[in-house]
N, CA, C and O of each residue as an XYZ file, in Angstrom:
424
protein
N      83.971    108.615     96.684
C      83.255    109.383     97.687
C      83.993    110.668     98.046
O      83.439    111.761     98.157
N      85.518    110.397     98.244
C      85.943    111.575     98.893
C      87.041    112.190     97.655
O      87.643    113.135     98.163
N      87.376    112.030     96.599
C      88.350    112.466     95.489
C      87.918    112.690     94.189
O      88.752    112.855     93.299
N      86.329    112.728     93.885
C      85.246    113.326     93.329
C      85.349    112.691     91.616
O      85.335    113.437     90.637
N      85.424    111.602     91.563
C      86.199    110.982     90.474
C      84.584    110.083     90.314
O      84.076    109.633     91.341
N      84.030    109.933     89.236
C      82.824    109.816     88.819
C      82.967    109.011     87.119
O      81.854    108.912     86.601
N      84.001    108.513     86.326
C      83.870    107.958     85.604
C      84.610    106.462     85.530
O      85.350    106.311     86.502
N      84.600    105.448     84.726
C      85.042    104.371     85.232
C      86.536    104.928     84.094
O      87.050    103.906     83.641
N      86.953    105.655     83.804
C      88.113    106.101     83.271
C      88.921    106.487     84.589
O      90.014    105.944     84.745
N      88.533    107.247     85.400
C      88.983    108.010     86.294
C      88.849    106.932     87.153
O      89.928    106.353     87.024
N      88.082    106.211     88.075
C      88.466    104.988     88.522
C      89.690    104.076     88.702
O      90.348    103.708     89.675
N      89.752    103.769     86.844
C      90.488    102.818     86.656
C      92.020    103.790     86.476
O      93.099    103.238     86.689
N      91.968    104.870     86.177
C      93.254    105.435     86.589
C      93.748    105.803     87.589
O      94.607    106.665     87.399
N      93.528    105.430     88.970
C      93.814    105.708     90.156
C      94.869    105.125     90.922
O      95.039    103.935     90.657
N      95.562    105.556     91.714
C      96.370    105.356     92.384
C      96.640    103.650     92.910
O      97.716    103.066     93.041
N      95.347    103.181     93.124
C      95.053    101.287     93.572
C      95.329    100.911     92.851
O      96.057    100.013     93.274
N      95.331    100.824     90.848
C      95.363     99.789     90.154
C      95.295     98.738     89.726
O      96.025     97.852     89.279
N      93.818     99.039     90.013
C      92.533     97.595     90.040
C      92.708     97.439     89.031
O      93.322     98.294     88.392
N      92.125     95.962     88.268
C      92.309     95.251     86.626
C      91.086     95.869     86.319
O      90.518     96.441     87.249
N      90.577     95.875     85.239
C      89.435     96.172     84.195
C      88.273     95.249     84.682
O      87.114     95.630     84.517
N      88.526     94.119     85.242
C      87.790     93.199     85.026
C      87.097     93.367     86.990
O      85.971     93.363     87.486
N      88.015     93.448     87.353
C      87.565     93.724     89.148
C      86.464     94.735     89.405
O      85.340     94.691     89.905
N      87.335     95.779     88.794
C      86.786     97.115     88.741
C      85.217     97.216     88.251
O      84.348     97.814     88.886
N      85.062     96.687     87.299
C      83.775     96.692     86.032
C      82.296     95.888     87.305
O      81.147     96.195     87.625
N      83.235     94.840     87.618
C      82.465     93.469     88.861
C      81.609     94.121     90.238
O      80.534     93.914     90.800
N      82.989     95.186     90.426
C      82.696     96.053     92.073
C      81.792     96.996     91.488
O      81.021     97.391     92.362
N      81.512     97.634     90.141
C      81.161     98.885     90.081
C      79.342     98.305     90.110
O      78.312     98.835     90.527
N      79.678     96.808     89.354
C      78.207     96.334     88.942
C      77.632     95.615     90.749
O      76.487     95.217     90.963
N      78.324     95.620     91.393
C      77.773     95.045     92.501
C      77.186     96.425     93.465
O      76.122     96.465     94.084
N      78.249     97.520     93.368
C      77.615     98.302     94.265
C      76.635     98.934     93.745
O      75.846     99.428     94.550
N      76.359     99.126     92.283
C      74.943     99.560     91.856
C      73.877     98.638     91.724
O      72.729     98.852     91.337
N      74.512     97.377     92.168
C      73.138     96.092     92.424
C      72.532     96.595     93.429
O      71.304     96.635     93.355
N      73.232     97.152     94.720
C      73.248     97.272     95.835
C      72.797     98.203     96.577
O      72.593     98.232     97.791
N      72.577     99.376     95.341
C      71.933    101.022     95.355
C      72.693    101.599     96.355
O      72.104    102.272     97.202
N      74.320    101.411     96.437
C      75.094    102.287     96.798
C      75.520    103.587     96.116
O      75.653    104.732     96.550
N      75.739    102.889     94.566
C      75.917    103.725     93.462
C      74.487    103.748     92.270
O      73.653    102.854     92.124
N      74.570    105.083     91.530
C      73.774    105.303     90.609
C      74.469    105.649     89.105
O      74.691    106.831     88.841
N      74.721    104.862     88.372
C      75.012    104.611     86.958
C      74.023    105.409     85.593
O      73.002    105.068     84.997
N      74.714    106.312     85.528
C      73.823    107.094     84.353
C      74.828    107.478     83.550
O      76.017    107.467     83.869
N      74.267    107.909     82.236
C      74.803    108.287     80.840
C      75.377    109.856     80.804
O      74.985    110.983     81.108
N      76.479    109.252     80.273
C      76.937    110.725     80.426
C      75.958    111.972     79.244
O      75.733    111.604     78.091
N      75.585    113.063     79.620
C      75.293    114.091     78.867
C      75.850    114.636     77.755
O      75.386    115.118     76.721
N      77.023    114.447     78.216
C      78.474    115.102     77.110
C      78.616    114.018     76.199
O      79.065    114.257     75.078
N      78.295    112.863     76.521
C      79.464    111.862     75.873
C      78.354    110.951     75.888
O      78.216    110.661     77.077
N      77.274    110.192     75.047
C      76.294    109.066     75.333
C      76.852    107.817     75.330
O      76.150    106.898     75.752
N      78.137    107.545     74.887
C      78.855    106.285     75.233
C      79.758    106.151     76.580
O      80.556    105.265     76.886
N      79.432    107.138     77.171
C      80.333    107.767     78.611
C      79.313    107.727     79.947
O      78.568    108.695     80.102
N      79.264    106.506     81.014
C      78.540    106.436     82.135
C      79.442    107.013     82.969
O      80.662    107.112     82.832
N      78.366    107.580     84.304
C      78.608    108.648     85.557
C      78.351    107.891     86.186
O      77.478    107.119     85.789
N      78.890    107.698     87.370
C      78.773    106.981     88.500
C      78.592    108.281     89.490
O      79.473    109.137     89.564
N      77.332    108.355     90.267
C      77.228    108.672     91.919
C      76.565    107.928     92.723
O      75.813    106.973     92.531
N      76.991    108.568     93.830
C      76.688    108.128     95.192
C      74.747    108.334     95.690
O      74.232    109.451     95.638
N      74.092    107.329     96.045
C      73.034    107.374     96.302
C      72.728    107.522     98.268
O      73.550    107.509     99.183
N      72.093    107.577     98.279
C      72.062    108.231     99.577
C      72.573    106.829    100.893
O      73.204    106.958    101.941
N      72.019    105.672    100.298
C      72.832    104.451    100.750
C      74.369    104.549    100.917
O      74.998    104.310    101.948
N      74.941    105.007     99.524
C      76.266    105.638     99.864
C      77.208    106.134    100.811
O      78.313    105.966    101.328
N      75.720    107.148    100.739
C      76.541    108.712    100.960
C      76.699    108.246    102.860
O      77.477    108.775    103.653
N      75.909    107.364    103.095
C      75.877    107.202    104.569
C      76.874    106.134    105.051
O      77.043    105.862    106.239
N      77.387    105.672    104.234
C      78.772    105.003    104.630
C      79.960    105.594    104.690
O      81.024    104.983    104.591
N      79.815    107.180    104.904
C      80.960    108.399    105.367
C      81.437    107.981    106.796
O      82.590    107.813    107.194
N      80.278    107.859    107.449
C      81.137    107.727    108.854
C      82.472    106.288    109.290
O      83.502    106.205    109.960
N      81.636    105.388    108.433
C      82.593    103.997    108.400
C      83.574    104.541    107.881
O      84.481    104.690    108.700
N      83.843    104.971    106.711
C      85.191    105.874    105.788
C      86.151    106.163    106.417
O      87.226    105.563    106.423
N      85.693    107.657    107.351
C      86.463    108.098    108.016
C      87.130    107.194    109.128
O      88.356    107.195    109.239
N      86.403    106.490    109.880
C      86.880    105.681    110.652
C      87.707    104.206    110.266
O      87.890    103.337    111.118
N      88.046    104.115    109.221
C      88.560    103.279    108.163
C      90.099    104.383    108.039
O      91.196    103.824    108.061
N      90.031    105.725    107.931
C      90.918    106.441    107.198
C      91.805    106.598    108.611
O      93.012    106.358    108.576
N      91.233    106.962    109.705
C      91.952    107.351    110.727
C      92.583    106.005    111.557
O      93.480    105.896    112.393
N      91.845    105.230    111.034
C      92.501    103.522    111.463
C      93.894    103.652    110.770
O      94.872    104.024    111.417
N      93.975    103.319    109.361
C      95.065    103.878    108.323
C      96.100    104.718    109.139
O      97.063    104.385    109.830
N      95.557    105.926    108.810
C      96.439    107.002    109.451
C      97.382    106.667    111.018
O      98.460    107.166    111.341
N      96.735    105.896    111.610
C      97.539    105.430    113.196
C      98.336    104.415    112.699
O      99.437    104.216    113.213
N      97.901    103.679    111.682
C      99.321    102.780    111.449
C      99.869    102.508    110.053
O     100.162    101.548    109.342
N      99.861    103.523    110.030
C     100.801    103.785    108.459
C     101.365    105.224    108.300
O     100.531    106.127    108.369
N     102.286    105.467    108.155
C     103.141    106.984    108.558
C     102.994    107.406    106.801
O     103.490    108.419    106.310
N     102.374    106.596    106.210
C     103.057    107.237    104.661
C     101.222    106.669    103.687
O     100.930    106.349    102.534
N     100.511    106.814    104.902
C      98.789    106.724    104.114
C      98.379    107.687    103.318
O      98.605    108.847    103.662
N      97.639    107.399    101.998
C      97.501    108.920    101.494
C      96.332    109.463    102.203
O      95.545    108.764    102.841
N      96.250    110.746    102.062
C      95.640    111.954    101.740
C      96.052    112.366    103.739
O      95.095    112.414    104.511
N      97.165    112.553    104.154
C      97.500    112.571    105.164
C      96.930    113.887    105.759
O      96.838    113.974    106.983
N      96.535    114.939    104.946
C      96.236    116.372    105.214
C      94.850    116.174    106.066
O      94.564    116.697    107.143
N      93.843    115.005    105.043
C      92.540    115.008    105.898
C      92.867    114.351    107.135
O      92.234    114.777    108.101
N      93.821    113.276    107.399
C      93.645    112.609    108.028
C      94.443    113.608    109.380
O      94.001    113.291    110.484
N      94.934    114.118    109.397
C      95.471    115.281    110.977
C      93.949    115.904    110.945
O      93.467    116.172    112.045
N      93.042    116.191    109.615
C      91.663    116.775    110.345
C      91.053    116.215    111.372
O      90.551    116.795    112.334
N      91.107    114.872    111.121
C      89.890    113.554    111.391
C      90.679    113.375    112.917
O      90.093    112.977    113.924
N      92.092    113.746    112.867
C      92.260    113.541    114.439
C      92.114    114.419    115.191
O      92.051    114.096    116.378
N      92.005    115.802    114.857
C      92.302    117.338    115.141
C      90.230    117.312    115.782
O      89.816    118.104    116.629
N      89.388    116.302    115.141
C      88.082    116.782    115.028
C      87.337    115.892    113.792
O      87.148    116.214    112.619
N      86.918    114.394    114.661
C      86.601    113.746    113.608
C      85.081    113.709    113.209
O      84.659    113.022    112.279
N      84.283    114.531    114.018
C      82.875    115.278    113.855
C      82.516    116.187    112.840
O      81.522    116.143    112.115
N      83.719    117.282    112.869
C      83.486    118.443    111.670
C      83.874    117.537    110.913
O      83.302    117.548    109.824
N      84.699    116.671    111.068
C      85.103    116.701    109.206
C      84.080    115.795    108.576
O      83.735    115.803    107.394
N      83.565    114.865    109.720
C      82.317    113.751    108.926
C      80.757    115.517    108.630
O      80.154    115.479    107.557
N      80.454    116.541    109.476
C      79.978    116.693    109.174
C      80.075    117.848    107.553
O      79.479    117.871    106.476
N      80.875    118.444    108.027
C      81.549    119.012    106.459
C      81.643    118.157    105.071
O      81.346    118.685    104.000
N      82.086    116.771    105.162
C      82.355    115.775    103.756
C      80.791    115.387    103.654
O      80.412    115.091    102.521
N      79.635    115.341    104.908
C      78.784    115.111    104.783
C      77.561    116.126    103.920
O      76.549    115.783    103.309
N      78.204    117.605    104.198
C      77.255    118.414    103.305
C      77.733    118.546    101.952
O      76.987    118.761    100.996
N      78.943    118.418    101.881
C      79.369    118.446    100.370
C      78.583    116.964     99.464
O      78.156    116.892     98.311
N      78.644    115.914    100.585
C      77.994    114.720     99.754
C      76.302    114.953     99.332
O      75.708    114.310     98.466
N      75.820    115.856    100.041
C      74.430    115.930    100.041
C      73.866    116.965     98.728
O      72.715    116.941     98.293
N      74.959    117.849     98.236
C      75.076    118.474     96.979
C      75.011    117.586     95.577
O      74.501    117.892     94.500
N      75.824    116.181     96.040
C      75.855    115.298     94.804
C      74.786    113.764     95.166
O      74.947    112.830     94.381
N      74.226    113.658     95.794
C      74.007    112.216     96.276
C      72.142    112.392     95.060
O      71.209    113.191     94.981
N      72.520    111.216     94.456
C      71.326    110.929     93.511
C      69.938    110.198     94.582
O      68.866    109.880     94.070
């Protein structure tokens, strides 16, 4: 949602280091779920895209409030830059991540 990472390559290379097998389970549940939308890549026809469907895209506000939970008790959470936003002004930043999501949301 928020680190714009859209293939299950890029996924599975991420910082969490989920197994193959977790990963593959969560990806097939949240597109059971029409959180996510699973399509073929253009470039690559053996290469699926994962986005965010508008079901998704509306679980921003839980996010943030998930991130700034984090941020109060963990001194070393990543992406610490958004997270002084989210305390500085946790309105703009849901509504700002919110128009950028509305550019990509299937």
């Amino acid at each position: 949602m928020l680190r714009g990472k859209v293939s299950y390559s890029e996924f599975l290379g991420s910082e969490e280091k989920i197994a193959t097998n977790i990963l593959a389970n969560r990806l097939g549940v949240l597109e059971k779920e029409n959180i996510l939308v699973k399509e073929t890549s253009p470039a690559n026809k053996s290469k699926f895209l994962y986005s965010l469907t508008q079901k998704g895209a509306d679980l921003l506000p839980i996010v943030i409030e998930i991130m700034d939970w984090g941020a109060k008790y963990n001194a070393n959470s990543p992406r610490r830059e958004l997270g002084k936003k989210i305390q500085q002004n946790k309105s703009d930043v849901i509504r700002e991540l919110r128009e950028e999501l509305k550019k990509k949301v299937k």
